[in-house]
NUSE-109034 format. One line per 8 residues: number of its first residue (from 0); their letters; for each residue x, y, z of N, C-alpha, C. Coordinates in steps of 0.05 Angstrom, whole numbers. Layout:
<recs>
NUM = A = X/Y/Z/X/Y/Z/X/Y/Z | ...
</recs>
This chain:
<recs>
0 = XXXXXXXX = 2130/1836/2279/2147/1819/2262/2129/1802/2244 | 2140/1803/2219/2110/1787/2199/2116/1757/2204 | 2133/1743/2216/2129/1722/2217/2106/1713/2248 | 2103/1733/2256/2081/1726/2284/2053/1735/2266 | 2051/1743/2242/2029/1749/2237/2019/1721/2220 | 1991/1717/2223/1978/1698/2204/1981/1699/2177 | 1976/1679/2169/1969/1695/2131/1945/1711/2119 | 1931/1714/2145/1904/1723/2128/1918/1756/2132
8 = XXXXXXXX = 1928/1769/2157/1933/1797/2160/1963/1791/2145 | 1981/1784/2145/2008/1784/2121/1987/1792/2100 | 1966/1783/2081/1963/1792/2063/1942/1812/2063 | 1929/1824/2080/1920/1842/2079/1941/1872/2080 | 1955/1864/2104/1984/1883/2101/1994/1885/2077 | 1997/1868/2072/2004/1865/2035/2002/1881/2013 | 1967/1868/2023/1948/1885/2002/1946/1923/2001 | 1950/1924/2030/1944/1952/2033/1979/1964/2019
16 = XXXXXXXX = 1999/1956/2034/2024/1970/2024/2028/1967/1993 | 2028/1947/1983/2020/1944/1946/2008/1961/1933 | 1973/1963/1939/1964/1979/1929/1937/1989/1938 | 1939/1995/1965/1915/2013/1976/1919/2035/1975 | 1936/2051/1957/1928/2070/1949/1911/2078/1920 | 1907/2056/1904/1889/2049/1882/1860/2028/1886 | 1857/2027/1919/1833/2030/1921/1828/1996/1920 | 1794/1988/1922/1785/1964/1928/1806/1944/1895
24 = XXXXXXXX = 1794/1950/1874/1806/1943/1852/1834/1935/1845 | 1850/1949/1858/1871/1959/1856/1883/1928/1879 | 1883/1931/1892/1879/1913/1919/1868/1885/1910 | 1846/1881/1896/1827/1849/1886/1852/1843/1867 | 1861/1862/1844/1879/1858/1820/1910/1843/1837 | 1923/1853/1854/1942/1839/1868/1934/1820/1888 | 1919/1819/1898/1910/1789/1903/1905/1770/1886 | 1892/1770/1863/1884/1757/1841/1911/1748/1836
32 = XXXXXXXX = 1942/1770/1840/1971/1756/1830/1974/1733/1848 | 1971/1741/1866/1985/1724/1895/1972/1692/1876 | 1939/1698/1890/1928/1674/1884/1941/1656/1852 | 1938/1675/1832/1947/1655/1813/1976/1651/1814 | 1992/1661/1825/2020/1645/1829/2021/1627/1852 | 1997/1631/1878/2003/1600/1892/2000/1579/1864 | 1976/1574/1843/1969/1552/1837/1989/1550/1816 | 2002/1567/1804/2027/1562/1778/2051/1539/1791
40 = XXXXXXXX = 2050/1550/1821/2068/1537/1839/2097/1535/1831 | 2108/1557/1822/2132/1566/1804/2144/1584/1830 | 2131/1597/1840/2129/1616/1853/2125/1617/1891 | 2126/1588/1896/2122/1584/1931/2093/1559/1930 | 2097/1552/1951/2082/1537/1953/2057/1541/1976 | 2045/1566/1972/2033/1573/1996/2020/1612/1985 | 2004/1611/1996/2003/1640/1996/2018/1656/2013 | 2024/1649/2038/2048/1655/2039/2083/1651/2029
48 = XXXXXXXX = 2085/1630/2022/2107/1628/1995/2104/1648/1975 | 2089/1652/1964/2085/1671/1947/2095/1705/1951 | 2084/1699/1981/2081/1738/1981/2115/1736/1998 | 2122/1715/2012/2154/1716/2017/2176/1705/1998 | 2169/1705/1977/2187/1697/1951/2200/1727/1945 | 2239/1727/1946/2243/1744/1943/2242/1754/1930 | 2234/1788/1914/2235/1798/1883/2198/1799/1881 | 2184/1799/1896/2159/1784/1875/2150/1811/1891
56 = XXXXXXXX = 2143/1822/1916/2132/1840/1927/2150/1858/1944 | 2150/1879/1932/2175/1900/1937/2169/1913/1965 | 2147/1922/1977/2135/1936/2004/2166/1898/2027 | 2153/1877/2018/2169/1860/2031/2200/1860/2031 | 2210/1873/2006/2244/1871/2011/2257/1873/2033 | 2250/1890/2045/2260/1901/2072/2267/1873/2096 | 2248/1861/2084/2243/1821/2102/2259/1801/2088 | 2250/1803/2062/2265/1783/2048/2294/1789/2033
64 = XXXXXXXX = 2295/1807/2045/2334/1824/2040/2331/1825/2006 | 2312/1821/1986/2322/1829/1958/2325/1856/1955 | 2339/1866/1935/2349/1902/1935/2359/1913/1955 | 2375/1904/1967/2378/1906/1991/2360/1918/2017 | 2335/1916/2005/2324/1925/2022/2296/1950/2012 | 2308/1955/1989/2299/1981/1979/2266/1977/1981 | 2250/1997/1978/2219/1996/1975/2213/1986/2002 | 2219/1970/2024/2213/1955/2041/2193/1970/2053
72 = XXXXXXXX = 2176/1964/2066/2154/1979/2087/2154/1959/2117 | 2145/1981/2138/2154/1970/2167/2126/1963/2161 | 2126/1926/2163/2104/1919/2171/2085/1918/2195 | 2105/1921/2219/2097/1925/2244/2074/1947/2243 | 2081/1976/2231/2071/1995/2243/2040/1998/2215 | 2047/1975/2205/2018/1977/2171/1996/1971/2188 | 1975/1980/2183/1945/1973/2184/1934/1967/2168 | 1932/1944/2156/1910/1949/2133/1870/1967/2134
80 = X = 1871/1970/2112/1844/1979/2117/1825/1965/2116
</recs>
């Protein structure tokens, strides 16, 4: 359940369902979002606020019920790499 997970693996999970399939870059480039929307602060107040803000990260819908769900990924069973 992602709420028993920390923030450092929430965003590695993150990172990998986003975009570890485009590799180290690909992965730094959506972190680089996260990070600059904690500091816009429009967007959550936390890096985790951020990555549980509904609409903002689609692998999450599935948690934060936006689209009803659609895109969602079982975070349970993610590994990041």
């Amino acid at each position: 359940m992602v709420a028993n997970l920390n923030d450092r693996e929430l965003l590695a999970r993150l990172l990998q369902a986003e975009a570890g399939s485009e590799g180290a870059l690909g992965m730094l480039a959506v972190g680089s979002v996260i990070a600059n929307r904690a500091k816009a602060r429009g967007y959550g107040d936390s890096i985790r606020g951020v990555m549980m803000k509904p609409g903002q990260f689609s692998p999450l819908n599935s948690i934060t019920g936006y689209a009803g769900g659609e895109q969602g990924v079982d975070f349970d069973r993610l590994k990041a790499s």
